[in-house]
C-alpha positions in Angstrom: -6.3 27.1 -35.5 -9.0 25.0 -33.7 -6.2 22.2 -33.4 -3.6 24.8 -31.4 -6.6 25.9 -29.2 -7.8 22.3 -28.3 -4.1 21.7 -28.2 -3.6 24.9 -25.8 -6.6 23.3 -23.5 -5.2 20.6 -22.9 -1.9 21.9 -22.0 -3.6 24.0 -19.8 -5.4 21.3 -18.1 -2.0 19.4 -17.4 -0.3 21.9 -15.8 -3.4 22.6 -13.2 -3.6 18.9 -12.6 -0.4 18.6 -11.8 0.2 21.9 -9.5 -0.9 20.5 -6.4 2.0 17.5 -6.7 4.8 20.3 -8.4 3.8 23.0 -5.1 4.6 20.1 -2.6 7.9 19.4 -4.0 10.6 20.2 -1.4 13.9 21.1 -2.8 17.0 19.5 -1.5 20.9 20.6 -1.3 22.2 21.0 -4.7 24.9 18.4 -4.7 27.3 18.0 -7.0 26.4 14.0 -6.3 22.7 14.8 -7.1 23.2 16.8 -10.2 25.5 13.2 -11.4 22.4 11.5 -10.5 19.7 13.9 -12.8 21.9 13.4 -15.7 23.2 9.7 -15.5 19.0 9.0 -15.0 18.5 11.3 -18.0 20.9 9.7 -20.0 19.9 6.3 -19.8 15.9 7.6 -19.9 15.2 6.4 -16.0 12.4 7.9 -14.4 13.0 7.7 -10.7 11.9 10.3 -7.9 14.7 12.1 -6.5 15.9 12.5 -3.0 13.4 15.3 -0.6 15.4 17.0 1.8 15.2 20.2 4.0 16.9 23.0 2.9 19.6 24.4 5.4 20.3 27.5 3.9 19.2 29.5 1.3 21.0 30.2 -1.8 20.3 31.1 -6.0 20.9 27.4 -6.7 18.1 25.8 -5.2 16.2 27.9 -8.0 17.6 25.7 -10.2 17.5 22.5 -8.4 14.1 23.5 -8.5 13.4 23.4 -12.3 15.5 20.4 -12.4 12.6 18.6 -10.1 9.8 20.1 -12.0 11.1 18.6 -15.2 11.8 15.1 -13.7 8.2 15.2 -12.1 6.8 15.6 -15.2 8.3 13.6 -16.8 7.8 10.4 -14.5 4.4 11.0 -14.9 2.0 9.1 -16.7 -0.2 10.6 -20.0 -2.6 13.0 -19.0 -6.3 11.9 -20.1 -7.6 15.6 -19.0 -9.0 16.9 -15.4 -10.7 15.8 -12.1 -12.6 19.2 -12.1 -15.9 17.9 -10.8 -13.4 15.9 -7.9 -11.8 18.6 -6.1 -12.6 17.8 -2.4 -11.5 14.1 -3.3 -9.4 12.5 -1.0 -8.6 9.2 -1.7 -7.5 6.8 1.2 -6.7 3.1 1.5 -9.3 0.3 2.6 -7.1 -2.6 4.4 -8.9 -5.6 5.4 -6.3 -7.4 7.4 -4.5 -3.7 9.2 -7.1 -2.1 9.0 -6.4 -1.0 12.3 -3.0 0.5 10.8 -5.3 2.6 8.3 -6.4 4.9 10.5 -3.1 5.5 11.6 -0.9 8.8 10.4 2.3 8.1 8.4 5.2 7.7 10.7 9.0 6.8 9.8 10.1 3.0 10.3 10.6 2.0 13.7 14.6 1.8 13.3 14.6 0.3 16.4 13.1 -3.5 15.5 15.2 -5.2 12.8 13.6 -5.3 9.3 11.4 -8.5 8.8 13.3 -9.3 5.4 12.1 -12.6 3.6 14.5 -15.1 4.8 12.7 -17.6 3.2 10.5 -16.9 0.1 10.5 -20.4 -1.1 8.0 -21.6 1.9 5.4 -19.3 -0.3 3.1 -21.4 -2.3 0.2 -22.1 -4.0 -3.2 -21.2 -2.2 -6.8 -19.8 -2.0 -7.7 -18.6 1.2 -11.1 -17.3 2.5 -11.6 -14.9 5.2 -14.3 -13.3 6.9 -14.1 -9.8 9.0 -16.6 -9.0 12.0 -17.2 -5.9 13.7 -19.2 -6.1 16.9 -20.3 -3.4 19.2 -20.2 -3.5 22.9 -22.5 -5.9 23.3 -21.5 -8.5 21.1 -23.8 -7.8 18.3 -22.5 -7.8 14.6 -22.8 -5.1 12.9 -20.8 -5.0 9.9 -19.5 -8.1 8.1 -17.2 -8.9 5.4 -15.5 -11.1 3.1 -12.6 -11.8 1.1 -11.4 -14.0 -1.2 -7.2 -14.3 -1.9 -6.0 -16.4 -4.5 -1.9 -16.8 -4.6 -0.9 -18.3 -8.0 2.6 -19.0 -9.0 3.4 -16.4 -12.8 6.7 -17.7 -14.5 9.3 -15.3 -11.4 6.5 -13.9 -10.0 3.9 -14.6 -7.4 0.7 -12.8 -8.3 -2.1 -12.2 -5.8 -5.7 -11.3 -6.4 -8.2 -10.3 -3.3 -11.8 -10.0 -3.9 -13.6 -8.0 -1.0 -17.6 -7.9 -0.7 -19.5 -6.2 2.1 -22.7 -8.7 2.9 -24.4 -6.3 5.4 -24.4 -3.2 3.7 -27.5 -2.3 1.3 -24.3 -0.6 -0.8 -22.4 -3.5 -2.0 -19.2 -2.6 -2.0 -16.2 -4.8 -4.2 -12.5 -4.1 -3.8 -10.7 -6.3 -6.1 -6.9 -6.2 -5.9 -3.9 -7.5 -8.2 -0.2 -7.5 -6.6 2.7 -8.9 -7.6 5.7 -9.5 -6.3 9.2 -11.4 -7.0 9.3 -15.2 -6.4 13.1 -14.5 -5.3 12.8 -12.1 -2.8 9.3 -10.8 -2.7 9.5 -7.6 -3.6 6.8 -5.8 -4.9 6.5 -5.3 -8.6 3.3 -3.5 -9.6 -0.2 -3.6 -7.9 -3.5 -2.4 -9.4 -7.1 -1.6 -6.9 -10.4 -1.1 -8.1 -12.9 -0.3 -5.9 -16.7 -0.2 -7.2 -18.4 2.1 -5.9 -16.5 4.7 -3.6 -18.1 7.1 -2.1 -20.2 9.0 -4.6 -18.3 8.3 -7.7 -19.1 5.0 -9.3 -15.1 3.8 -8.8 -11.7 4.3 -7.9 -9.1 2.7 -9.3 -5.6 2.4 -8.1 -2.3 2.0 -10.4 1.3 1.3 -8.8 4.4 0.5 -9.9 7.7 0.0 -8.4 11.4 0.2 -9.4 14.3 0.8 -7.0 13.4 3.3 -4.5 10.4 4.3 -6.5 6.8 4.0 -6.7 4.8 5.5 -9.8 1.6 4.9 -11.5 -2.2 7.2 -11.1 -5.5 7.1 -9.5 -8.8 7.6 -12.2 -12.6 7.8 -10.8 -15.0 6.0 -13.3 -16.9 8.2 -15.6 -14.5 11.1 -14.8 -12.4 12.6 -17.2 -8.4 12.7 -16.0 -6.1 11.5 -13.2 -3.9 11.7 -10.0 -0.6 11.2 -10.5 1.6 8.5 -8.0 5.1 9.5 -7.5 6.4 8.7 -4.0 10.2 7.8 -3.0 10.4 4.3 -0.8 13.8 5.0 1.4 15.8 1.7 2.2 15.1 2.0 6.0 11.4 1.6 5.3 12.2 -1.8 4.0 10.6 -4.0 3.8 7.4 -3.0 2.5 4.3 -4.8 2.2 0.6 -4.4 0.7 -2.4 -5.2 3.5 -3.1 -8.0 0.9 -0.1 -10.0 1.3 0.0 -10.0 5.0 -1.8 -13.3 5.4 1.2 -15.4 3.6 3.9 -12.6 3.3 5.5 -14.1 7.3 5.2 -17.8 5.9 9.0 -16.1 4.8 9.9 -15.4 8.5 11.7 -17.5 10.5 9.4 -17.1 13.8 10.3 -18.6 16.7 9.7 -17.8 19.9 12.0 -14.6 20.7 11.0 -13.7 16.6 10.4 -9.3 16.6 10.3 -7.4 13.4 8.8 -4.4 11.3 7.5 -4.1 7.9 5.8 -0.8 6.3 2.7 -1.4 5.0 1.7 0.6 1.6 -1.3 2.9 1.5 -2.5 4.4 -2.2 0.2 7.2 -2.2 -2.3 9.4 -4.0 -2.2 11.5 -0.7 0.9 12.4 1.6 -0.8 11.2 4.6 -1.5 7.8 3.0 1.8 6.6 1.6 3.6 4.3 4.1 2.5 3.1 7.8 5.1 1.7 10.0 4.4 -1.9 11.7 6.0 -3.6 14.2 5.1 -7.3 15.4 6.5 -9.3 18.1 6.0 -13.2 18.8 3.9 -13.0 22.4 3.0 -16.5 22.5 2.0 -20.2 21.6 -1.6 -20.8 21.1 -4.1 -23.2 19.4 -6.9 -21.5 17.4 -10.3 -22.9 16.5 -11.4 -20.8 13.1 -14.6 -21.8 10.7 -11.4 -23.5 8.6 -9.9 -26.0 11.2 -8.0 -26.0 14.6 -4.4 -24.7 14.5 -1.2 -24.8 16.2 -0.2 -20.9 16.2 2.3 -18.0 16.6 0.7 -15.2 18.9 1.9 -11.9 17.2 1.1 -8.4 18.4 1.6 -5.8 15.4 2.0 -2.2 16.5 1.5 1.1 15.0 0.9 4.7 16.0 -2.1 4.5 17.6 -2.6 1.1 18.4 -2.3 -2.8 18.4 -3.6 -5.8 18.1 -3.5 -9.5 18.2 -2.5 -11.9 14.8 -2.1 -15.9 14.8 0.0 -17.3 12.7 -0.3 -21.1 11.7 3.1 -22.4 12.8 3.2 -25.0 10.0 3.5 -22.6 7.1 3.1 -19.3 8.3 -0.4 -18.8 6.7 -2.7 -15.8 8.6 -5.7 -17.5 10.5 -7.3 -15.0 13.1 -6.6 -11.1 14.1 -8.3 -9.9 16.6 -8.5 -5.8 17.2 -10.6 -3.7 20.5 -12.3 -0.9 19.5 -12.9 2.4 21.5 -16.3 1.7 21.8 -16.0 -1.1 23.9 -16.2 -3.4 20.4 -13.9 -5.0 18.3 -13.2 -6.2 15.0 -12.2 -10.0 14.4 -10.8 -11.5 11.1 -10.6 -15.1 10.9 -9.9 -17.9 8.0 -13.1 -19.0 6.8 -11.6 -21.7 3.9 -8.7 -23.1 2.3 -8.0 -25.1 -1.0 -4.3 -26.0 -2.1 -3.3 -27.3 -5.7 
């Protein structure tokens, strides 16, 4: 008896962790193509997150569309470890270093109207360690916050796996973000990505887990010395293609054949733990030729503006290899916020 009522607890406790994520489920028309889809996925035990839709009209069968989505949400989602229930006005949100301008931004559908900034060339992707340092300064030219980050790109058998290492050095709250992505050697798509971030906001850590197959992106956010977890279930349509992580902006257009007329988008990925921090549009557009003295050398660059709702800003690109070196961002105060490469080593 005290096993079914520890057992019945815990049931309990999964089904409230997971209400928030099963009441936001929108139910789409109940195809006779989608119902193929449920069982052809069952079948062959795939757990992918099906097509969201608006519902034209209503009718009895979207009740049991319905249960069909409950059952596939539950069962894409990871093992429960209990509840979050001394988080409950937690809101996690992503921390970019190179966008950040792009993380204040709302989610917004791709910008159909740039062509998609697919990898062209993934084999100009290499080997590197790369140092930067971000800058905010106020009106007056004064720094007042400053920040570093270390990104290491290592070659892993077909994959390419980056790790960033992010320290505040002016806060008294020292602050890490450490991040592992990976992504295909082929084409560079994106594989799985993990964030930890030590300490955020008044729990002692956040951590991040992601992965991706198809059109889908699953995985769980856990707080440090808290019992349970988020779960990450999001759908990636093809027109947001393709789609990026902030960390693998620096070397991620060393794929893109930029030239002087060069215009694309890419959709950069937020934490998907919350709807409003799941995918930002970006669009970027070659504005220029420019050499740019950095702490790391003098370089022969590609003048970019990137574009999102709400904003813009400025991003060389070395024109030898497509490597990040400065971005450059105003801010509404009359400041900005300036990201430059601070080192380099090759193998």
């Amino acid at each position: 008896m005290i096993w079914f009522a520890h057992r019945q607890r815990d049931n309990d406790a999964f089904a409230e962790a997971i209400e928030p994520e099963l009441r936001a489920l929108r139910t789409p028309p109940a195809t006779r193509e989608l119902l193929d889809r449920i069982l052809s996925d069952r079948r062959a035990g795939t757990r992918v997150i099906l097509p969201v839709g608006r519902v034209a009209r209503r009718s009895p069968s979207r009740y049991v569309v319905a249960a069909v989505l409950v059952v596939a949400a539950v069962l894409t989602l990871p093992i429960f470890r209990g509840r979050l229930g001394n988080a409950p006005d937690l809101q996690p949100a992503s921390q970019f270093f190179y966008f950040d301008g792009v993380a204040r931004a709302e989610e917004s559908p791709a910008q159909v109207e740039l062509p998609p900034a697919i990898p062209s060339h993934p084999e100009r992707i290499h080997p590197a360690t790369l140092e930067y340092l971000r800058v905010w300064e106020d009106a007056s030219a004064r720094v007042t916050t400053k920040m570093s980050n270390l990104l290491s790109v290592r070659a892993a058998g077909s994959s390419w796996q980056v790790i960033s290492t992010r320290r505040e050095l002016t806060s008294a709250r020292q602050t890490i973000t450490a991040e592992t992505l990976v992504v295909a050697r082929s084409d560079l798509r994106l594989l799985s990505r993990t964030v930890h971030v030590r300490p955020y906001r008044r729990w002692l850590g956040i951590n991040i887990e992601q992965r991706f197959s198809g059109d889908s992106m699953t995985g769980r956010m856990t707080l440090d010395a808290v019992d349970g977890m988020r779960p990450i279930a999001r759908r990636l349509p093809a027109t947001g293609a393709p789609y990026i992580s902030d960390v693998f902006a620096p070397v991620f257009f060393a794929s893109a054949p930029l030239d002087r007329s060069w215009r694309g988008r890419v959709t950069v990925l937020g934490w998907a733990v919350v709807p409003n921090d799941v995918v930002r549009s970006v669009s970027l557009r070659v504005t220029g030729e420019e050499e740019v003295q950095v702490p790391a050398g003098r370089f022969d660059c590609w003048r970019l503006e990137v574009a999102y709702a709400g904003g813009s800003f400025s991003y060389w690109i070395r024109k030898s290899d497509g490597i990040a070196i400065r971005t450059e961002e105003g801010q509404r105060d009359g400041g900005r916020r300036v990201v430059t490469l601070a080192r380099e080593t090759t193998p």
